[in-house]
C-alpha positions as a printed Julia matrix, in Angstrom:
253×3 Matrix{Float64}:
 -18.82   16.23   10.11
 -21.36   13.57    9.17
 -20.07   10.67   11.02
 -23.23    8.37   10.03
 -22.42    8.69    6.31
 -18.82    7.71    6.5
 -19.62    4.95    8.51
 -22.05    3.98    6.29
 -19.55    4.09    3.12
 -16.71    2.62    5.45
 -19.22   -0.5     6.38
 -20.51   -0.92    3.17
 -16.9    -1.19    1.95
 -16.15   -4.0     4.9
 -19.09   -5.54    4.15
 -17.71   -5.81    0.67
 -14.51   -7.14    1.17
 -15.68   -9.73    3.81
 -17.9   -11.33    1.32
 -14.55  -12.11   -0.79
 -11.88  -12.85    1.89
 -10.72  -15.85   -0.18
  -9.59  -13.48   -2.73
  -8.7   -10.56   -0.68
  -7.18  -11.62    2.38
  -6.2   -15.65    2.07
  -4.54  -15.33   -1.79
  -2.23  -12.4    -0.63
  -1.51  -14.11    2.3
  -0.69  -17.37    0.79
   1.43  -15.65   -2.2
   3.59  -14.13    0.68
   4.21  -17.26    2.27
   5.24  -18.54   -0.63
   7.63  -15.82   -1.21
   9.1   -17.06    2.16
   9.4   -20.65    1.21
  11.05  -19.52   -2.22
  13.25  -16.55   -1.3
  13.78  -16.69    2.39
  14.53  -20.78    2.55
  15.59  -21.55   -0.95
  17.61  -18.34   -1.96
  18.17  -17.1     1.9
  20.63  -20.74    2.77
  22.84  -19.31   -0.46
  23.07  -15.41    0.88
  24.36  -15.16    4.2
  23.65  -11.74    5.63
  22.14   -8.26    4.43
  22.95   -5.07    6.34
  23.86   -7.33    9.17
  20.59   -8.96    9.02
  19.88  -13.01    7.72
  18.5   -12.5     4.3
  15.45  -14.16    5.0
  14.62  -11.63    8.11
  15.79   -8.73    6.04
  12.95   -9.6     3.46
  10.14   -9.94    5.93
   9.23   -5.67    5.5
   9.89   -5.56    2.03
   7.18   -8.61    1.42
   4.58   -7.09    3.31
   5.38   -3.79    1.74
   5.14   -5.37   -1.65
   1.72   -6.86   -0.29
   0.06   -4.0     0.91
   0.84   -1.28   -1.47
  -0.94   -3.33   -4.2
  -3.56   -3.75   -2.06
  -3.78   -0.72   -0.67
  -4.12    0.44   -4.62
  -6.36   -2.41   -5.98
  -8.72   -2.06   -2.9
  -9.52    1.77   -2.53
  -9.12    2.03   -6.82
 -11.85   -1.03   -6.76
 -14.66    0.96   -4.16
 -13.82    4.67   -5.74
 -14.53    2.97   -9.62
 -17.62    0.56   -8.24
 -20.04    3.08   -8.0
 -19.53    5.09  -11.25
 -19.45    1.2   -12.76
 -22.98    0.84  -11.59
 -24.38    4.32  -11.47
 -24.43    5.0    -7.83
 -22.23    7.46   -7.47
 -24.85    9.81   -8.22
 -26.2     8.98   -5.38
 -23.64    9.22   -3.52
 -22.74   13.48   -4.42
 -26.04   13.78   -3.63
 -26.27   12.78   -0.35
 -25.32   15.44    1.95
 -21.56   14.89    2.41
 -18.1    16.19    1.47
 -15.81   14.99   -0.62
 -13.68   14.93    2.61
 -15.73   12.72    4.15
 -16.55   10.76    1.11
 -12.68   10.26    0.68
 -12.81    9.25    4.11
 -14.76    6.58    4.24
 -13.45    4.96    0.92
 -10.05    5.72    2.04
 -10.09    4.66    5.53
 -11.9     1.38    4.4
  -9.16    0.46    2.08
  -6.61    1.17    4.81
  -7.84   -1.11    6.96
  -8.04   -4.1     4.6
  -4.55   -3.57    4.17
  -3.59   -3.23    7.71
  -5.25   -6.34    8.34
  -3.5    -8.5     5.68
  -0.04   -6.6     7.03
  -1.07   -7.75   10.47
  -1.87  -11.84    9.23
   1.16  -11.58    7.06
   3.37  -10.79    9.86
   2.05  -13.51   12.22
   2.64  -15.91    9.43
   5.93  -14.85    8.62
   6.9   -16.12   12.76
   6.19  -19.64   11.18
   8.99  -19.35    8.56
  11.7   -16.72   10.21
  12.69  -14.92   12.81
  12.69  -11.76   12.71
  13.21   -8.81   15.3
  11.35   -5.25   15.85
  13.57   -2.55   17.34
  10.67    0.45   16.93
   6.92   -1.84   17.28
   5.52    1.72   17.71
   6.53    3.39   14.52
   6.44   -0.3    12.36
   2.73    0.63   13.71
   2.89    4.04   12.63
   4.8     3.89    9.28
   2.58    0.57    8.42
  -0.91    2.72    8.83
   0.51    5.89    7.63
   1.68    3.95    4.27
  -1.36    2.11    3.46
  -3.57    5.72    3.87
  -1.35    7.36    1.36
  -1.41    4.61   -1.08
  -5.24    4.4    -0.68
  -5.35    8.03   -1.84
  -3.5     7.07   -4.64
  -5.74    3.95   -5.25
  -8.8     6.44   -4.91
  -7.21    8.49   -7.67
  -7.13    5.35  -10.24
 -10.47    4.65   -9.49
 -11.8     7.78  -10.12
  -9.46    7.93  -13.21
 -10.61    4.84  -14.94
 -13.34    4.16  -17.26
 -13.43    0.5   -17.46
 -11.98   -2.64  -15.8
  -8.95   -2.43  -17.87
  -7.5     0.87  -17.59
  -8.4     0.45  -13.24
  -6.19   -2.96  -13.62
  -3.03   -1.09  -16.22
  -1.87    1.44  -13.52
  -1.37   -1.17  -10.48
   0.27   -3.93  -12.74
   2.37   -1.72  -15.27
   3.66    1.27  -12.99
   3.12    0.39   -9.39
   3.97   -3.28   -9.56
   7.7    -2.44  -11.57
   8.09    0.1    -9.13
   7.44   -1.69   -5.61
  10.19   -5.04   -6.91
  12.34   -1.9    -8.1
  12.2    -0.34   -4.44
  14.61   -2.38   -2.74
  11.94   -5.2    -1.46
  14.09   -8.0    -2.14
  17.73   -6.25   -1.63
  19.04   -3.4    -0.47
  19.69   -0.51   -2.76
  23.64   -0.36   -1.33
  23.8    -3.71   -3.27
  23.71   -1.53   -6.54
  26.03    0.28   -8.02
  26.13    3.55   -7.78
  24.76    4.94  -10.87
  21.55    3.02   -9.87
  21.3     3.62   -6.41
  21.39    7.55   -7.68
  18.32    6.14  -10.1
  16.64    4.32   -7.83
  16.1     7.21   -5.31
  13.47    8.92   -7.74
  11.54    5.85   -6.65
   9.4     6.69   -4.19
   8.8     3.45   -2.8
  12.38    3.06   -2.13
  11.44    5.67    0.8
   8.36    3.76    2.56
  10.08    0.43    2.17
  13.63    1.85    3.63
  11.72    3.84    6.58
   9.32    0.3     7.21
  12.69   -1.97    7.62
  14.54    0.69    9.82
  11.58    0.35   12.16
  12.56   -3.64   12.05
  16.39   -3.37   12.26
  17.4    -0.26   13.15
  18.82    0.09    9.75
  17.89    2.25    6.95
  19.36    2.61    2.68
  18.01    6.34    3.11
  18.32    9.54    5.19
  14.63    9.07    7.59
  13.92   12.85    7.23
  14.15   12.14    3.51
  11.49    9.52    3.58
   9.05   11.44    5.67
   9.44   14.4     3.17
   9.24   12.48    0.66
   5.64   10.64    2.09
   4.37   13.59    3.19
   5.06   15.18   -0.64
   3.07   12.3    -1.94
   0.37   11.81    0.36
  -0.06   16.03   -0.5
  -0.16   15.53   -3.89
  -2.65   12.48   -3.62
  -4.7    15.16   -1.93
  -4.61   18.25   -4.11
  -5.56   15.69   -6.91
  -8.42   14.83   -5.17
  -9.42   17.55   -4.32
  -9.37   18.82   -8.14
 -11.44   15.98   -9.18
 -14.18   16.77   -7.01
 -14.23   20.39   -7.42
 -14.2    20.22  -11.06
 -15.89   17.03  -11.23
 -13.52   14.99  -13.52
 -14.48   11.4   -14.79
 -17.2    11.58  -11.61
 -20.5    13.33  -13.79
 -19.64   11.71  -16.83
């Protein structure tokens, strides 16, 4: 495996995203806090409990899940559509890598942005609620597991789209609608039935039900249902992939 190339693509990447923290780490940040000011102090004093939980706790996972998946997307779509933007990609088949370890780097670049944001969001959550982890080791888990497979699917839009527009439409018109539709402000019980049987061919209903079990102990959906249904999606972010680069779609254009 060449190690020194996706280093160098997972770097370059950092490098990248460092040069624009104000943007991509302290305006996701502050839009969650304000989502805690609004909907955790405002709306959370008029709704008492959740599951059990004080409805200001009980939205602590589903914020940074709402966080994080868009980043997740924006920031892996953003490096994967970059260098076709400005011709480099060229460069960058021809260099004596995989597409494995190309993904890799891109991927595992976007990842970690959005682990980080995850990890500042949750310290500044401490300042406006309290809130309890029952499983630290699999929040750890799920959290890094989650932000890989929606970096795969980030990588896919980038890949996908030929200009600035069509790399912004599939992160605010389908994957927006469906993270505030997946049970990050309520919990899909709250529905009735007829749209709780919906909302289950949501898939984020899945990560953001297996993220607050690892909080409360509590959990809208069956666990072994939620891993099937991530590991389902994180294959067919793969297979995708792994089409585009063996038949070279939208990347020798």
């Amino acid at each position: 495996m060449n190690l020194y190339g996706i280093w160098a693509i997972y770097r370059h990447e950092m490098a990248r995203w460092l040069r624009t923290l104000m943007q991509s780490l302290i305006a996701p940040v502050v839009t969650t806090a304000l989502y805690f000011v609004v909907f955790g102090q405002a709306i959370g004093d008029r709704i008492a409990q959740v599951d059990g939980v004080d409805y200001a706790s009980f939205l602590v996972p589903g914020l940074v899940m709402l966080t994080i998946l868009t980043q997740a997307v924006t920031n892996a779509a953003f490096g994967a559509f970059f260098p076709k933007f400005i011709g480099s990609i060229y460069e960058l088949l021809s260099a004596p890598m995989s597409s494995f370890e190309i993904v890799v780097g891109f991927v595992g670049a976007a990842a970690t942005k959005s682990v980080i944001i995850a990890t500042v969001i949750l310290i500044t959550a401490t300042f406006f609620v309290d809130y309890e982890l029952q499983h630290p080791v699999w929040m750890a888990v799920i959290l890094v597991v989650t932000c890989l497979v929606f970096s795969l699917l980030g990588f896919i839009i980038g890949i996908w789209a030929k200009d600035f527009d069509q790399l912004q439409m599939v992160p605010l018109l389908i994957i927006t609608p469906l993270i505030f539709l997946g049970g990050s402000f309520y919990s899909i019980t709250m529905l009735p039935p007829i749209w709780q049987t919906v909302t289950l061919f949501n898939p984020v209903v899945y990560l953001i039900s297996m993220y607050r079990w690892s909080f409360f102990g509590e959990a809208d959906v069956n666990l072994w249902a939620c891993a099937a249904v991530i590991a389902a999606f994180a294959a067919a972010c793969l297979a995708i992939i792994s089409w585009m680069f063996r038949t070279g779609y939208r990347l020798r254009e």
